[in-house]
C-alpha positions, 0 to 999 in steps of 0.5 A, spaced: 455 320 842 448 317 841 446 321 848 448 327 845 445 326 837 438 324 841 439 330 845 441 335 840 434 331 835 429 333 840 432 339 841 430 340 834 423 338 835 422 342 841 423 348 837 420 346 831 414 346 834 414 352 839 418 350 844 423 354 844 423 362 845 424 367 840 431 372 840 426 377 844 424 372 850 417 372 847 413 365 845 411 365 838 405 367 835 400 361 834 398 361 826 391 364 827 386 361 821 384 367 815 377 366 813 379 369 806 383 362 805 376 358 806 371 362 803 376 362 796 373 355 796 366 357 795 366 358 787 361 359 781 364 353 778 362 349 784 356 352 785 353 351 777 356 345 777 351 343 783 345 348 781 345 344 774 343 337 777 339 341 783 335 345 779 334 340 773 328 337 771 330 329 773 328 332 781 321 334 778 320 341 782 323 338 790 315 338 791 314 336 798 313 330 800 313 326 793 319 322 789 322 329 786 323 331 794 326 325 796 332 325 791 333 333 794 334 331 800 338 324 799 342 328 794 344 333 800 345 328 804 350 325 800 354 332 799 355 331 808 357 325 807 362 326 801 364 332 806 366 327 812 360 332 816 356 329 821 349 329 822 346 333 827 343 326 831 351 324 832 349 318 827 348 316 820 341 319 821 341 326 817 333 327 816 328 330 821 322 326 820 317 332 818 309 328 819 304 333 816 297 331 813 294 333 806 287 335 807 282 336 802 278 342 801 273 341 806 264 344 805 260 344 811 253 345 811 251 350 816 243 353 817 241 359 822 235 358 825 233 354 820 236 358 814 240 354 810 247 358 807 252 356 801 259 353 802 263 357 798 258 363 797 256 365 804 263 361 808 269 356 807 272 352 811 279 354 813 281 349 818 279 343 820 282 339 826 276 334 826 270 332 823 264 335 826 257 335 828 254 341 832 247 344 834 248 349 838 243 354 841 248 359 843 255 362 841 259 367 843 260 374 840 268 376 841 269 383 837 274 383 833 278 377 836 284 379 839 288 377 845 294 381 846 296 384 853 294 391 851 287 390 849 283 382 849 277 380 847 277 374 850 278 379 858 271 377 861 268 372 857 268 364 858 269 361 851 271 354 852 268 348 848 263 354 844 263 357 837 265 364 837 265 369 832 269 374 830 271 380 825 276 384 822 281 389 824 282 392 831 280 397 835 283 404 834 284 410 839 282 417 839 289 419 836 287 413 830 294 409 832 291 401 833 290 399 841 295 394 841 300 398 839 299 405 839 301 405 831 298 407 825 301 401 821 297 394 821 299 390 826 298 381 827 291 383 828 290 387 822 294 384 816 291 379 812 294 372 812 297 375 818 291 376 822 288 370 820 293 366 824 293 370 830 285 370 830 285 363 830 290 361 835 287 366 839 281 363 839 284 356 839 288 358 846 282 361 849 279 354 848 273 355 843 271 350 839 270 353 832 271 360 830 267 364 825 270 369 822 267 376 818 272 379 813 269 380 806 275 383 803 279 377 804 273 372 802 271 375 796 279 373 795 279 366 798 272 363 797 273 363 789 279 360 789 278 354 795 270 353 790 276 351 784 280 346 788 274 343 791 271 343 783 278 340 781 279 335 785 285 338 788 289 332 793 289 337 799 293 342 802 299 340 806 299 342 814 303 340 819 300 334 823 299 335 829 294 334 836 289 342 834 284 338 839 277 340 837 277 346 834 274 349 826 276 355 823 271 358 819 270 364 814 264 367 813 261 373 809 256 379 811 249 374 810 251 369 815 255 373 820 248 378 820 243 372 820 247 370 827 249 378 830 244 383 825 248 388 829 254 386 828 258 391 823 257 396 829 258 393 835 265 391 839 263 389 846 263 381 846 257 377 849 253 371 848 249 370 842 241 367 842 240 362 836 239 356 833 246 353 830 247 347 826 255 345 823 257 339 820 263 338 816 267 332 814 273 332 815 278 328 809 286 327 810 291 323 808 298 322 813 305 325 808 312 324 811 317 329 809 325 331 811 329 336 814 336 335 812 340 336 819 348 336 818 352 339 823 359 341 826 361 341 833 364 346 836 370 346 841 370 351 846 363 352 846 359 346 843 353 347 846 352 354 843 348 354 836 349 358 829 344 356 824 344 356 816 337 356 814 335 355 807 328 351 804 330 345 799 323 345 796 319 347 790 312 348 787 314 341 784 309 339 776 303 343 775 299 342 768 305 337 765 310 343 767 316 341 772 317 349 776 325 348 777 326 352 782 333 354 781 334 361 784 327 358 789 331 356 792 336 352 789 341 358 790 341 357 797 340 351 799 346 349 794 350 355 798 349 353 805 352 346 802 359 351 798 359 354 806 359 347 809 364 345 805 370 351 806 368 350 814 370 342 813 376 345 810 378 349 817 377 344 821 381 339 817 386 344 817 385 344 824 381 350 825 375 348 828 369 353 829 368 355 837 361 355 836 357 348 833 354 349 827 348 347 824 346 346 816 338 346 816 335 344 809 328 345 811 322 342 807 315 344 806 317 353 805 312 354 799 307 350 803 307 355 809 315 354 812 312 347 815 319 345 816 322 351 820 315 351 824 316 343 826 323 345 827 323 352 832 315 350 835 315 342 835 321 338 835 327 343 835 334 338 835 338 344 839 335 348 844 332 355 841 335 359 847 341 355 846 341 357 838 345 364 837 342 366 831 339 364 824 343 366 817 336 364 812 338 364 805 332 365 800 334 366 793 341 370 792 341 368 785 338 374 781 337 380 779 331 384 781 329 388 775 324 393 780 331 395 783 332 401 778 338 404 781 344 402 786 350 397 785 349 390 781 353 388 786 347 388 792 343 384 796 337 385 800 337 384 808 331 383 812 331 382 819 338 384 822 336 389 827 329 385 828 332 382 834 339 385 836 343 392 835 349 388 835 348 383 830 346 388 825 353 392 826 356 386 825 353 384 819 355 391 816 362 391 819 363 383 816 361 386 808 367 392 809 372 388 811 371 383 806 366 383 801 364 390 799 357 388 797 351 394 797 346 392 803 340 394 801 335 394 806 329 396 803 324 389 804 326 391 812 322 396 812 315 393 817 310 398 812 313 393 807 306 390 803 310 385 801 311 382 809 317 379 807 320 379 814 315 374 815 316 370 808 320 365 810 323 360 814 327 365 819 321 368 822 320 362 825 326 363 828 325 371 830 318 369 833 321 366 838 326 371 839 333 367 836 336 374 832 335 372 824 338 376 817 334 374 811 338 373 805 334 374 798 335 378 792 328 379 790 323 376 786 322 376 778 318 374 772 321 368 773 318 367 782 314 361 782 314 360 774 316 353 770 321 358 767 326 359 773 332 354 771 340 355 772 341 358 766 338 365 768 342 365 775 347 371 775 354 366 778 358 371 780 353 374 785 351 367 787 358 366 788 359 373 791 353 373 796 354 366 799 361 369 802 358 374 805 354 369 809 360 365 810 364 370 812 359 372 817 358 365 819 365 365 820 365 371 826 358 369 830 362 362 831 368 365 833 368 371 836 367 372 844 360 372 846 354 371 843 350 377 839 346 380 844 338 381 844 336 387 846 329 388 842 326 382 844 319 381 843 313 378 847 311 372 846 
């Protein structure tokens, strides 16, 4: 008798497990895990609740690297504890150290044959790696300092350990299109801050000492504003600490670059100029350590593939006695990335753990420069970017854009989804169908944007090195990069709304069967 109920119990347990067939001789269907159930858990409440204490003035406007920053990033770290969600260095562990260096506003005291010209009405100090001291008899003149694969300036001239000098813009061709890309469009070489930095790196690459560069639209900008914090005792400008070498980069007006080329406006062929130079310029830095916050969940079929969910956790911090909240900027989302956090924790209790890891980024440093992204992507990454299937960037998705006269309330901008991969951007499109409804609004994608948002924010760090990006934002306002920018101003619904569009679109690239393909990637 005991036999057959033992029997007759496990029988039972076979069949309430599985086991057993259905009428039909089919095994039955294993329950699949619906995102819908998951993303129900990201709620306004939620997000008001953690925005109000986010955004509120006992976090002194998260300035990087000061006490208001390391209350955010404790306060994230809390929230993945709280969650039972792990760091992404498999231990208690879950700040990435981002070493930067405060730099004073550096004057450099240069003559040319004997002529003395003024800092900051004849030229300024943009970067300086090292104090220098440096007579030279000779510089080399390289056009409009462009190296690219099409065209460069630096093709058949030595620059190594020498000053350069170099110009504004790029050379067109008879049809008027720019030569490295066969467009009328600015390109890296010709738009503004842009341009500044791919000069300098190619300078920098090349192996120059010092770059003098000639751009009188940009130093009639920059010169008044960096004679300011000089004059103001400003603390110094964050950078990211790295080994630059030896190398200055310097931006001069039409007197000294004249007094060095006299021909300068008119010439493009490079060459080596005859002079007698003096630069001297002291360099004063202070060492400041910030954070990233890096939570992760682990995939289970394939662990080593990597979605990340970006979002920057700093702010402009106290100017003038006035705390700069920074509650849509970027408060919105970063406590978004956390709600998504949150219901993915909730499908692996439930047993529905992603296919594919999963890393939360809070990265520091964004309104400095995208510092901690750059020390991410470029320095320190803590899973190979070939490794990383895309990047979802959320910067600001809880407002309103009052320059957006038509279209759905319901709307948010995307930047960047066709960038990179075709296929990521119909996914994208396909997701909002099928579960969210929003008006995608692709506006700010466009590359004659003037407002180059593609390159604004901490995504861009991912695209260039060819990892596909979407980039959520809602606009600026008023209230961008005011003291006035608090929680009480954020449209919670749309918050809501907006951050399970991500996690929605999150849930398939971690589940589906291949990774998103790219096939728009861009030379290096």
């Amino acid at each position: 008798m005991k036999k057959t109920i033992y029997f007759l119990g496990l029988l039972a347990l076979l069949m309430a497990c599985g086991g057993a067939k259905t009428n039909s001789g089919e095994q039955p269907k294993i329950k699949e895990a619906n995102p819908a159930d998951y993303a129900k858990t990201i709620t306004q409440e939620e997000l008001k609740e953690m925005l109000y204490t986010y955004a509120s003035d006992e976090f002194e406007g998260r300035n990087t690297g000061e006490k208001g920053q390391k209350m955010a990033v404790e306060y994230l770290k809390n929230h993945y504890v709280s969650m039972g969600i792990a760091s992404a260095y498999n231990n208690d562990d879950y700040f990435q150290e981002v070493p930067l260096q405060k730099q004073q506003v550096a004057q450099a005291e240069i003559s040319v044959n004997g002529k003395a010209f003024d800092a900051f009405s004849q030229h300024i100090v943009l970067t300086l790696s090292k104090s220098l001291n440096i007579n030279a008899s000779e510089i080399v003149f390289v056009g409009h300092g462009i190296n690219d694969d099409i065209y460069s300036d630096y093709k058949n001239i030595d620059v190594k350990g020498k000053i350069v000098i170099a110009k504004a813009g790029e050379p067109k061709d008879a049809n008027g299109n720019y030569v490295t890309s066969g467009k009328t469009e600015d390109t890296k070489w010709t738009n503004g801050r842009q341009s500044l930095s791919s000069k300098s790196n190619a300078a920098k690459d090349n192996g120059a000492k010092a770059l003098l560069y000639l751009d009188s639209n940009l130093f009639s900008r920059y010169a008044p504003f960096y004679q300011r914090q000089a004059e103001s005792g400003f603390s110094g400008r964050l950078s990211l600490k790295s080994d630059n070498g030896d190398f200055a980069f310097l931006m001069i007006n039409d007197d000294l670059a004249k007094a060095l080329h006299p021909t300068i406006s008119d010439d493009n062929t490079p060459k080596l100029l005859s002079t007698n130079m003096m630069l001297t310029a002291d360099r004063k830095v202070e060492d400041v350590i910030s954070e990233n916050v890096v939570a992760f969940i682990k995939g289970t079929e394939k662990p080593d593939e990597v979605l990340v969910l970006s979002a920057h956790l700093d702010h402009e911090g106290i100017k003038n006695g006035e705390i700069y909240n920074g509650a849509d900027d970027d408060g919105s989302g970063t406590i978004a990335i956390i709600e998504i956090a949150e219901a993915f924790q909730q499908a692996v209790k439930d047993g529905y753990s992603p296919k594919r890891s999963i890393l939360f980024l809070h990265v520091t440093g964004e309104e400095k420069g995208l510092l901690g992204s750059r020390y991410y992507t470029d320095m320190n990454p803590i899973f190979p970017l070939e490794n990383t299937i895309a990047d979802l960037n959320i910067d600001m998705i809880g407002r309103i854009d009052p320059k957006r006269k038509e279209g759905d309330r319901n709307y948010v901008y995307l930047i960047g989804s066709d960038k990179l991969s075709t296929e990521l951007h119909e996914l994208s499109e396909d997701i909002n169908k099928k579960y969210t409804n929003i008006e995608l609004d692709y506006t700010y994608n466009d590359e004659n944007d003037p407002n180059r948002y593609y390159y604004r924010s901490d995504h861009y760090n991912f695209a260039k090195n060819n990892v596909p990006v979407i980039f959520y934002f809602n606009g600026t306002h008023d209230d961008y990069h005011q003291p006035s920018d608090t929680p009480d101003k954020i449209e919670y619904d749309l918050l809501e709304n907006r951050t399970r569009l991500v996690f929605y679109t999150a849930w398939e690239l971690a589940n589906r069967e291949n990774r998103p393909l790219v096939d728009k990637a861009e030379e290096k």
